[in-house]
N, C-alpha and C positions, 0 to 999 in steps of 0.2 A: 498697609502693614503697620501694626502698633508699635509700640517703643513706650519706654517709660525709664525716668533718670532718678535715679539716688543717692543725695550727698551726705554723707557721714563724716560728722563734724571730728577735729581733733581737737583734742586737750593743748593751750597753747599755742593753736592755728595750726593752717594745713586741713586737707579734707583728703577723703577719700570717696569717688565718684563710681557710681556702678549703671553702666547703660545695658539695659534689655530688650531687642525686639525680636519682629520675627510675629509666627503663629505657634498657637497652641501644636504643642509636641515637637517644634521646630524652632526653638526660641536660642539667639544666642546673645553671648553676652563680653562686654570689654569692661576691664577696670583701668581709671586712670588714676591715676597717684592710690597712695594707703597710706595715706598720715600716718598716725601713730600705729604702734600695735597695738592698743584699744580699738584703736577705731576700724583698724584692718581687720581684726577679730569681728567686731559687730555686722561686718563685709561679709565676711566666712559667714557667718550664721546665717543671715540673710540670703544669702546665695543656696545655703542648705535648705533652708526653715521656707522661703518666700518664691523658690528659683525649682525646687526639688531638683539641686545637683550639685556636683562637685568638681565642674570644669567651667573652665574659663577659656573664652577664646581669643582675648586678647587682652594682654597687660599692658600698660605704658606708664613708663615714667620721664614725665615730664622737663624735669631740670634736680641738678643736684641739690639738693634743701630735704633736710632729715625730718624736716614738718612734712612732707611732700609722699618721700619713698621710704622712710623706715618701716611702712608697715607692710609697703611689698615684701619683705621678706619672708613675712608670716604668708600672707598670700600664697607665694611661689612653693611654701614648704606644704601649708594646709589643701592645696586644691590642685590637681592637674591645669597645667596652664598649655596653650595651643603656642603662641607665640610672647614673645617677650621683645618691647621699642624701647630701647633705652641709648642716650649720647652714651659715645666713649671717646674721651676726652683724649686717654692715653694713645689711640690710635691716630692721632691727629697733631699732636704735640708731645714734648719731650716736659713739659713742667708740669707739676704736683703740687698738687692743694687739698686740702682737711675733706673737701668736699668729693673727692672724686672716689675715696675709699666705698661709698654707698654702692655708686654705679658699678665698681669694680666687686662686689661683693654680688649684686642682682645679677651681674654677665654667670659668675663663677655658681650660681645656686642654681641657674636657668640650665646652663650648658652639663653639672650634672645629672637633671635630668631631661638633658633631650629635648630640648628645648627652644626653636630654632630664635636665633637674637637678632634682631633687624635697627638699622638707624633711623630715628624720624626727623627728617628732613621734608623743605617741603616740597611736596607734589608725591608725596609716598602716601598708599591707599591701604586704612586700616579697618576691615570690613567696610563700614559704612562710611564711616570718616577718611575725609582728607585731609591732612598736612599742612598747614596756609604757613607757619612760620616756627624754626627758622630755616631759611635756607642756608646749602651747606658753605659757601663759599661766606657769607657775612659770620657762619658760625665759628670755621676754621679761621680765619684771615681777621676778624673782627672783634667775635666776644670773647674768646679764648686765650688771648692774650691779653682781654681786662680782668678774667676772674681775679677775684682777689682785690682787687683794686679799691678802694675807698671812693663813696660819690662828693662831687667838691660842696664845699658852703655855698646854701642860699641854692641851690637847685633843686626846681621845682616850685608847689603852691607858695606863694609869698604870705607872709605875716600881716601885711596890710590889706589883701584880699578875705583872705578868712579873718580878719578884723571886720571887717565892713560886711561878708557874711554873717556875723555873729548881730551886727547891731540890724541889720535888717530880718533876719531870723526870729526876733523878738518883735517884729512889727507884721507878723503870719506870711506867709507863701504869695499874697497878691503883692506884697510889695517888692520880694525875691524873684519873680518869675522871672525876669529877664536878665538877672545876673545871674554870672556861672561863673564861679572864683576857678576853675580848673587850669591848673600848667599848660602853658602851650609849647615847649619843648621836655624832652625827655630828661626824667632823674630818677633811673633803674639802675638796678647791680647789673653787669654783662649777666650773673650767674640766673638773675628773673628773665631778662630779656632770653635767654638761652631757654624759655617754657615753651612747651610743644603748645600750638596751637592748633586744636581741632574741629573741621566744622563736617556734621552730617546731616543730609534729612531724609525724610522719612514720609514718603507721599508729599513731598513741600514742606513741611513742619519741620524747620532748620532747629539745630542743637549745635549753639558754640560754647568749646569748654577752650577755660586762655591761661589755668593757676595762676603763676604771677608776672605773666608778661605785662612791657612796661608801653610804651608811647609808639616808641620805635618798630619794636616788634607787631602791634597790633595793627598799623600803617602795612606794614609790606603786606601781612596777614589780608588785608579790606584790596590791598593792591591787587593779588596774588586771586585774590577771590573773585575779582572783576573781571582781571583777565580769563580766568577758566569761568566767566559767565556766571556767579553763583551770585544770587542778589539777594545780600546780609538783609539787606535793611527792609527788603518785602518779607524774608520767608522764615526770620528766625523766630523760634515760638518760645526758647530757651537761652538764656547766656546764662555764662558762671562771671560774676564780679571779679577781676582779679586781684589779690593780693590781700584780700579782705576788706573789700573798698576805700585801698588809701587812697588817695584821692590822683599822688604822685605818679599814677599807672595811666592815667587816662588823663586824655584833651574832650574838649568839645570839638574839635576837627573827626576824633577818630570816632568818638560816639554817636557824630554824625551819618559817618559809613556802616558804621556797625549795625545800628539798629534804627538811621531815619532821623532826621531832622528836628527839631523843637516843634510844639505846636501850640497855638494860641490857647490859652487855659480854658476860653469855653468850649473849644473845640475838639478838646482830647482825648482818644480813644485808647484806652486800655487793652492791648492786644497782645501785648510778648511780659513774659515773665524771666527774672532775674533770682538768682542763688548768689546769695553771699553767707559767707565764712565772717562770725562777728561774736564777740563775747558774750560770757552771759547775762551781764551787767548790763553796764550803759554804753550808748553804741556812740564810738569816738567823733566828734566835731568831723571831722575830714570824712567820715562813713557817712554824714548826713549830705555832707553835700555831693555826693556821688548818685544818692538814693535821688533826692532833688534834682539832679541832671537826666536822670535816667528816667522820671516820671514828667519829666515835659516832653518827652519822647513817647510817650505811653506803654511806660516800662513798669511795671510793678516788680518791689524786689523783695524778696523773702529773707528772714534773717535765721542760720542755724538757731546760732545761742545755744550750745547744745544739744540742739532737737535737730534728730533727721528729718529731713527735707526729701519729699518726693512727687515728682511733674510727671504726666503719664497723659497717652492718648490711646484709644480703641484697648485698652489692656483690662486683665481681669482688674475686678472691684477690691477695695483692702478693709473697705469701711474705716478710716482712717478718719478723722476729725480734719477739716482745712484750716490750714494755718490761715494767721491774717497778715498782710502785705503792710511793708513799711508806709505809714502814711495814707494809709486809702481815703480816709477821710478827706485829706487836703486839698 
């Protein structure tokens, strides 16, 4: 069965993500998050223009972040949608935040039309994909009474790590390969750590998409996945960077689960590919060393910058130009 994934950059970060598989004539499709309405618009067309259709069969939205789900709205209004996953925060708790008016706006646009609304928690199964994180009791009990919350000073990548990445950065990659300045304890909002994370595949050719889950989250996620038997770090052929590759979302512990262990520089096999959400400019100190972690792992990772990003197996042809991969040379 083919599959093929398209991340459509927002203005200001945030994506909007469109997965398709399936066989000709029989093809179905999920959207997760719609950044902006720009970008949920270039969704809609695409889905029109590339898809020849105008349903959707499953929507999801991830965590409350208006980079994330403001363009689901356009979504939900321009296309027949099958189902709609989105937290609601309000059935769960009595307290209100700036952020929860989104999710309460996608429940009220969905249910008038008919629209059935489901929670993603994990071990909930969304066509192809399953649910690794969050679960509901860390969700209810745990994050939900930090939203809101400010994270403390000095949590996370230290100043003297990405110091000492900087001066070995300037000495090329042989000298870097064995350091990894990445955090080894978590320094996310509850409100990222609350990002649906998904993993599917597709004749073995794994696809995990994580928007901006942090440490925490991606740990029970690799946990969660071991126990129902799914093996990240053999079969994923796709991850989504989370958060735009800050560096703060990710360990070398979890990127070890996720996609496989470091591997000695003559010996590294470029086999899985990575989407990140990154400016058009120039790509931030903390996004480099992510890409660097992620390539001793033999991870090649794409940068929007603007530009749709699209990974596809056994799918029709687009004639499309290939991008080039952060670093290939090094």
């Amino acid at each position: 069965m083919g599959y093929e994934v398209d991340f459509f950059p927002a203005e200001g970060g945030g994506t909007a993500i469109l997965v398709r598989w399936g066989m000709p004539g029989n093809y179905k499709l999920l959207v997760c998050d719609g950044g902006t309405r720009d970008s949920a618009q270039r969704l809609v067309q695409h889905v029109r223009t590339y898809c020849l259709s105008s349903h959707v069969d499953y929507v999801v939205s991830s965590h409350p972040d208006a980079r994330h789900a403001e363009g689901l709205e356009l979504i939900l209004e321009r296309l027949s949608v099958g189902e709609l996953w989105v937290h609601r925060p309000w059935a769960h708790t009595e307290r209100t935040w700036t952020g929860m008016a989104t999710a309460q706006k996608l429940e009220k646009l969905a249910l008038a039309r008919q629209v059935p609304v489901h929670e993603p928690f994990a071990g909930a199964v969304i066509g192809p994909f399953t649910v690794l994180s969050p679960n509901r009791s860390w969700y209810v009990e745990g994050l939900l009474p930090a939203f809101g919350t400010a994270l403390p000073r000095g949590a996370g990548l230290t100043l003297a790590d990405a110091a000492r990445w900087v001066l070995l950065a300037s000495a090329g990659m042989g000298s870097r390969w064995d350091f990894e300045p990445l955090p080894r304890d978590a320094a996310t909002s509850a409100e990222d750590e609350s990002s649906v994370v998904l993993y599917g595949e597709f004749e073995g050719r794994g696809v995990l998409l994580t928007s901006n889950a942090g440490i925490r989250a991606l740990s029970d996620a690799s946990t969660f996945a071991e126990h129902l038997g799914l093996g990240l770090p053999m079969n994923i052929r796709l991850m989504q960077v989370p958060n735009e590759g800050k560096p703060d979302h990710l360990s070398s512990r979890v990127l070890d689960r996720l996609v496989g262990e470091r591997q000695p520089r003559e010996q590294r096999e470029y086999t899985k590919t990575a989407f990140m959400s990154a400016p058009q400019n120039s790509l931030p100190m903390g996004s480099r060393i992510v890409t660097d972690a992620l390539k001793r792992r033999g991870v090649l990772t794409f940068l929007s910058q603007g530009t749709q990003l699209h990974h596809a197996y056994d799918m029709p042809e687009r004639s499309w130009y290939p991008a080039k991969p952060m670093g290939a040379d090094a």
